[in-house]
C-alpha positions in Angstrom: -6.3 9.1 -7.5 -6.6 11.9 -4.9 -5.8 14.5 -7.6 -9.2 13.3 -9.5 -11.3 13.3 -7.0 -10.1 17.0 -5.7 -11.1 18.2 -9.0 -14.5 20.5 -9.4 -17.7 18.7 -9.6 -18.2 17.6 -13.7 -14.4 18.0 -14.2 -13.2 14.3 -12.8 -12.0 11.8 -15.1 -14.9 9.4 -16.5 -13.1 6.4 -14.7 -14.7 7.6 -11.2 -17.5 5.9 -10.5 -20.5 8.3 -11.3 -22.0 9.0 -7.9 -18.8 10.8 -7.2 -18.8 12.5 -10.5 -20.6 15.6 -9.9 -20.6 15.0 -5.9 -20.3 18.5 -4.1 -18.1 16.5 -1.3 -16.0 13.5 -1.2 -15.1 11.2 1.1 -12.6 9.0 -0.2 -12.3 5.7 2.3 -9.2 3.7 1.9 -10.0 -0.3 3.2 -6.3 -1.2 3.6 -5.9 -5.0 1.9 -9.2 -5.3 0.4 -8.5 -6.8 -2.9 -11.5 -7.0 -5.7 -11.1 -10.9 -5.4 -11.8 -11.2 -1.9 -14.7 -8.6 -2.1 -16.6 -10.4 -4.9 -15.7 -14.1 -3.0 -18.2 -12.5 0.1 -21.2 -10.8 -1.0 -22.9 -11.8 1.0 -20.7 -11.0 4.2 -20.6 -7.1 2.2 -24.1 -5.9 1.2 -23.0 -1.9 1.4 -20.0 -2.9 -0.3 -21.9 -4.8 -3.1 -24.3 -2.5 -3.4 -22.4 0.5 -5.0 -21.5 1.3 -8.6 -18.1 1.0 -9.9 -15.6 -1.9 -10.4 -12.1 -3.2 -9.9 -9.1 -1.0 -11.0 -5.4 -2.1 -10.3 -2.9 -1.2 -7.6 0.7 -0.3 -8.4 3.8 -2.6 -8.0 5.0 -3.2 -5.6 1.3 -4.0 -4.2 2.1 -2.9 -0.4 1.1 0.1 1.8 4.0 2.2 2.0 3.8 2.5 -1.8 0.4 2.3 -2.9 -1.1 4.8 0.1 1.9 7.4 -1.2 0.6 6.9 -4.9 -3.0 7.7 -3.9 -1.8 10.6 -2.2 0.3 12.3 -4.3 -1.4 10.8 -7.5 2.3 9.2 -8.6 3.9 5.7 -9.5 6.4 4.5 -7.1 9.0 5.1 -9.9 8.0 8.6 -9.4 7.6 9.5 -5.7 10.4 6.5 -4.6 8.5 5.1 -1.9 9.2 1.8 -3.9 8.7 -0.6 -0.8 8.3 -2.0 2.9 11.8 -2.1 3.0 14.0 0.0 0.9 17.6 0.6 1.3 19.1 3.9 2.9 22.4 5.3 4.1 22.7 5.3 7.6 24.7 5.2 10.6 26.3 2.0 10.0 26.5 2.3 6.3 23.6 0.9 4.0 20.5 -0.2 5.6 17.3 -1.3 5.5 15.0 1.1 6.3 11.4 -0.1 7.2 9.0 2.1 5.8 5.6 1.9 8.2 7.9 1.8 11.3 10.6 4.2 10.2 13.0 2.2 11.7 16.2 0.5 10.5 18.7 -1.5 12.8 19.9 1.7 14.0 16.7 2.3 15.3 14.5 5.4 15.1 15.6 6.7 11.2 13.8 10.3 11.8 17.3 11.6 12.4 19.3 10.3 9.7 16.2 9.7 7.5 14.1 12.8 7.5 10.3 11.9 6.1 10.0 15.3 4.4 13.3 14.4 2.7 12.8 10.7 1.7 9.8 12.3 0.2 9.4 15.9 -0.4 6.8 16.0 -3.0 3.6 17.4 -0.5 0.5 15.5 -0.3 -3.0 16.1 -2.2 -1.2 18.8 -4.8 -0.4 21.2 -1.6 -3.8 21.3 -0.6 -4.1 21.2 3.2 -6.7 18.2 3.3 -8.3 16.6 6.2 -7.3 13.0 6.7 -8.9 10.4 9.1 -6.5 8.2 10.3 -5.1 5.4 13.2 -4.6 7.7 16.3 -1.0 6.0 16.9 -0.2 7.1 13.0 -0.7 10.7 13.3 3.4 11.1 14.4 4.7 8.4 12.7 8.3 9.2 9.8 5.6 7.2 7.0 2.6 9.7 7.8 5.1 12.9 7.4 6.6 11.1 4.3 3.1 10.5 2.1 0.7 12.8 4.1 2.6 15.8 3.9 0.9 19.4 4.3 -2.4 17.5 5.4 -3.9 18.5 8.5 -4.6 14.9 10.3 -7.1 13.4 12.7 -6.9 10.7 14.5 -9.5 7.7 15.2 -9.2 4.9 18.0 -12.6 3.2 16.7 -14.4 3.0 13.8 -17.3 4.9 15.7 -14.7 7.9 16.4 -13.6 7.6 12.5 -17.4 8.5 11.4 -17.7 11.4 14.3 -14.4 12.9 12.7 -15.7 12.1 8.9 -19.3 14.0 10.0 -17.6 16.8 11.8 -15.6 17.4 9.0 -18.3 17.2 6.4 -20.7 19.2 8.2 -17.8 22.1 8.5 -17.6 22.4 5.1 -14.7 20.1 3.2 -15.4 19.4 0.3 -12.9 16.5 0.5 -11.8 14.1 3.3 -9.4 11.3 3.4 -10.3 8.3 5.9 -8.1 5.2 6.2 -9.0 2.2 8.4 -6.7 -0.7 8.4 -8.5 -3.7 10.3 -8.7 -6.1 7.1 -5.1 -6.4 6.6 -4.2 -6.6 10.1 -6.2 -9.4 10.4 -5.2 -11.3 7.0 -1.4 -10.7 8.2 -2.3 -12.7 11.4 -5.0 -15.3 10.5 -5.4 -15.8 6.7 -8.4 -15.4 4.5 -11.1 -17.4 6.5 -13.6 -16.8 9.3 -11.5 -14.3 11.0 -10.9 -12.1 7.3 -14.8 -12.8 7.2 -16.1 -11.3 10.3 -13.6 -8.1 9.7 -15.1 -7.9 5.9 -18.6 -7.8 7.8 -17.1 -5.2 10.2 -15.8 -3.2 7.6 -18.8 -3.4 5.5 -20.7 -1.9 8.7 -17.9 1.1 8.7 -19.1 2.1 5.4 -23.0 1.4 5.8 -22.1 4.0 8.9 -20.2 6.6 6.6 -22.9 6.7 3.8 -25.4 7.4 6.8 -23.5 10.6 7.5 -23.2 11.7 4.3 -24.9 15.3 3.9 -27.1 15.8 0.6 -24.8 16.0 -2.6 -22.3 14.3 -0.7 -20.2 11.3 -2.0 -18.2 7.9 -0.6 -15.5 7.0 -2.7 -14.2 3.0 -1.3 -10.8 2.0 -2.8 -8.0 -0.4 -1.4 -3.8 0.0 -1.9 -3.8 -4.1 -2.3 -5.4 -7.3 -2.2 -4.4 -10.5 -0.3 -2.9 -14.0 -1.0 -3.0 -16.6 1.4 0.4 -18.0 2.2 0.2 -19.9 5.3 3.4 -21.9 5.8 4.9 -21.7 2.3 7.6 -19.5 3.5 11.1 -20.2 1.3 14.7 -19.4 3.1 16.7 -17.8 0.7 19.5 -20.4 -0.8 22.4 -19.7 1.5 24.7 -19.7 -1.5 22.8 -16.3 -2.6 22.4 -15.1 0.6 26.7 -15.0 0.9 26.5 -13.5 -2.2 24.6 -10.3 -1.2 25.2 -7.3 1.1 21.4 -6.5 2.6 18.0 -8.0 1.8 15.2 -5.4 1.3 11.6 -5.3 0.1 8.9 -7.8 1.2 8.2 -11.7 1.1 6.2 -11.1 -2.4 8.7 -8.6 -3.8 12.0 -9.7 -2.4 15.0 -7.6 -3.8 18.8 -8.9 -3.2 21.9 -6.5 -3.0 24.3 -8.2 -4.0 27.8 -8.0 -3.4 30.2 -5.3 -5.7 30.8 -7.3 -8.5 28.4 -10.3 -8.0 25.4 -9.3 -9.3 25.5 -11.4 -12.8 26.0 -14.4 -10.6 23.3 -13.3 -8.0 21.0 -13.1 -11.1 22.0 -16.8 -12.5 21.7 -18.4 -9.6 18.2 -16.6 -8.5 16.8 -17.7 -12.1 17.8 -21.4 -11.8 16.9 -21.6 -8.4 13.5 -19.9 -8.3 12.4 -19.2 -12.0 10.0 -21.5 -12.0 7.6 -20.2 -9.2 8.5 -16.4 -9.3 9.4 -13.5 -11.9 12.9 -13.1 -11.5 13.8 -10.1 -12.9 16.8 -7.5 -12.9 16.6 -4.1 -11.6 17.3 -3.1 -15.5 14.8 -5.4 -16.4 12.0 -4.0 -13.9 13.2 -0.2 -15.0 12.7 -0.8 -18.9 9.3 -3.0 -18.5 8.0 -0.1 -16.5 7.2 -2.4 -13.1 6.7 0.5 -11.1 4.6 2.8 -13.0 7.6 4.2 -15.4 11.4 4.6 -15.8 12.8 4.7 -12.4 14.0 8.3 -11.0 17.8 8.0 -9.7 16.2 8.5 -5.8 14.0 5.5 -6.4 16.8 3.4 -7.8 19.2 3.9 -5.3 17.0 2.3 -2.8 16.2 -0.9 -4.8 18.7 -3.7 -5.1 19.8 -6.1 -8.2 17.5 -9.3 -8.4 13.9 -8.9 -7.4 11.9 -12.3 -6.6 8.5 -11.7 -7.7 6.5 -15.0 -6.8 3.3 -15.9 -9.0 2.8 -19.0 -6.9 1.1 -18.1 -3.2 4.5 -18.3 -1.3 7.0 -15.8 0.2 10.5 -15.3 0.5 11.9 -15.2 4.1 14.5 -12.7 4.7 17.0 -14.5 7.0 17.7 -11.1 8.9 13.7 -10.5 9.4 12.6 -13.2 11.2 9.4 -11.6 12.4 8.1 -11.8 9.0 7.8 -15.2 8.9 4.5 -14.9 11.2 2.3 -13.3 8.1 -0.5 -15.5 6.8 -1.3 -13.8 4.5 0.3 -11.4 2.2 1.1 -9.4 -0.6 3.7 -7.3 -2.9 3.4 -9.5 -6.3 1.7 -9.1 -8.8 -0.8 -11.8 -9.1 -4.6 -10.7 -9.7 -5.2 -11.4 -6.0 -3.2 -8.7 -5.3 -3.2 -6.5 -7.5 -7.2 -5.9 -8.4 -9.1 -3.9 -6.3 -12.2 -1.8 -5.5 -13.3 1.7 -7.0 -16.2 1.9 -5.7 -19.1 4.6 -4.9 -22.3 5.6 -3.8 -24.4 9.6 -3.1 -26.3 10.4 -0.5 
């Protein structure tokens, strides 16, 4: 996405919403979790938001930040750039590991040393060019911000007041294109659902962007997008059959998109098993399966293979599988990874000063 909006004024793609078409600047805001279902559930609670042109596109699979926030970067599937989860397998100290994407961390700890960001993902960020991104203070040092935002030059926010100061300074310098992220709508699905708390955060947000179109110099554009939408899962978390479980070496990717590594030589059995038990509330497919129906954007590159496992558990039904060895998952209310509509739909939206 970032690649089409970097182009010259006239020369983006007819799929961006036409205030940003011919737009001099562009500020391209990314609402983490805001799915195109929840948005057109509230309009009331998202006057800005409803008030702009443009419509709902689709996420990538697997619909979760580390990958869809690398694939608006670079402008790449996750079968492309390999950021292909959360969680995604890795050799580390110990062997194979799970590597958690966001944190950088796998049961070793701290991956920076045995996982370097800029190797996990060397492709650089917005096509080379040294952009201007707007993001979470705490981010700016993190292993996932040197993996997707590569080559950018970064600033951080602590409050949404301090992310439009930074936006404003940036515009009024010059830039002719800046990336803001603010991540307070999926934090606060994760930890209370899709009711009044997700409201009053859609209000907030909705304030955030009625405060970045008033800073917008003449010519100047807001872009609004999302890398995912929500489902509400409460308490239908499934443990994992223990008979599969035995069967598998680690457990990666997320509650909606749940891959098993199993065991050398038990992965037809692993497959079996994962069909019977849960075929008839997820998509429960192979990772041959997922490479030659294209889940992930295209034919999977060797790097991006290597750090998915055999089975994936792709629920269509608003539940999650619990990995037994990640416990603190099982606090998430809501959630996402699948590919349901909930998920997967969300905003392109846009408006010109």
């Amino acid at each position: 996405m970032a690649a089409s909006l970097l182009a010259a004024p006239g020369e983006r793609p007819a799929w961006v919403p036409a205030p940003a078409g011919t737009a001099a600047q562009v500020v391209l805001l990314v609402l983490d979790g805001l799915g195109w279902s929840q948005l057109r559930e509230r309009p009331a609670l998202a006057t800005q938001l409803s008030g702009l042109a443009g419509g709902p596109i689709t996420s990538v699979a697997p619909t979760t930040t580390a990958s869809a926030l690398t694939s608006i970067s670079l402008s790449a599937p996750p079968a492309a750039h390999g950021v292909v989860g959360y969680r995604v397998q890795v050799n580390g100290p110990s062997g194979r590991e799970v590597l958690n994407v966001l944190r950088w961390r796998t049961s070793s700890g701290d991956a920076r040393p045995f996982v370097p960001p800029a190797e996990f993902q060397p492709a650089p960020a917005f096509g080379g060019r040294s952009v201007p991104v707007v993001t979470r203070s705490e981010f700016l040092t993190s292993g996932f911000s040197a993996a997707h935002l590569s080559g950018s030059r970064q600033f951080g926010w602590s409050l949404t007041s301090t992310l439009v100061v930074e936006v404003r300074r940036l515009l009024a310098a010059g830039e002719r294109f800046v990336y803001a992220y603010y991540d307070g709508l999926d934090r606060v699905a994760h930890m209370h659902g899709l009711g009044e708390h997700y409201d009053a955060e859609l209000t907030a947000a909705d304030r955030l962007v009625g405060d970045l179109m008033a800073v917008l110099p003449p010519g100047a554009a807001l872009v609004v997008t999302a890398d995912h939408g929500q489902v509400d899962v409460g308490a239908a978390i499934r443990q994992l059959d223990p008979e599969i479980v035995a069967a598998t070496e680690l457990i990666s990717g997320e509650g909606r998109f749940r891959w098993l590594h199993a065991r050398p030589g038990a992965a037809d059995d692993v497959t079996v098993a994962a069909k019977e038990r849960y075929g008839d509330e997820a998509w429960v497919r192979t990772i041959d399966e997922i490479d030659a129906e294209d889940w992930l954007g295209g034919r999977l590159s060797q790097v991006a293979r290597a750090r998915l496992g055999d089975v994936a558990l792709v629920p269509y039904r608003p539940i999650a599988y619990l990995d037994p060895f990640d416990q603190g998952d099982a606090r998430l209310v809501s959630r996402h990874g699948s590919l349901t509509a909930e998920e997967m739909y969300v905003p392109l939206l846009a408006a010109r000063a």
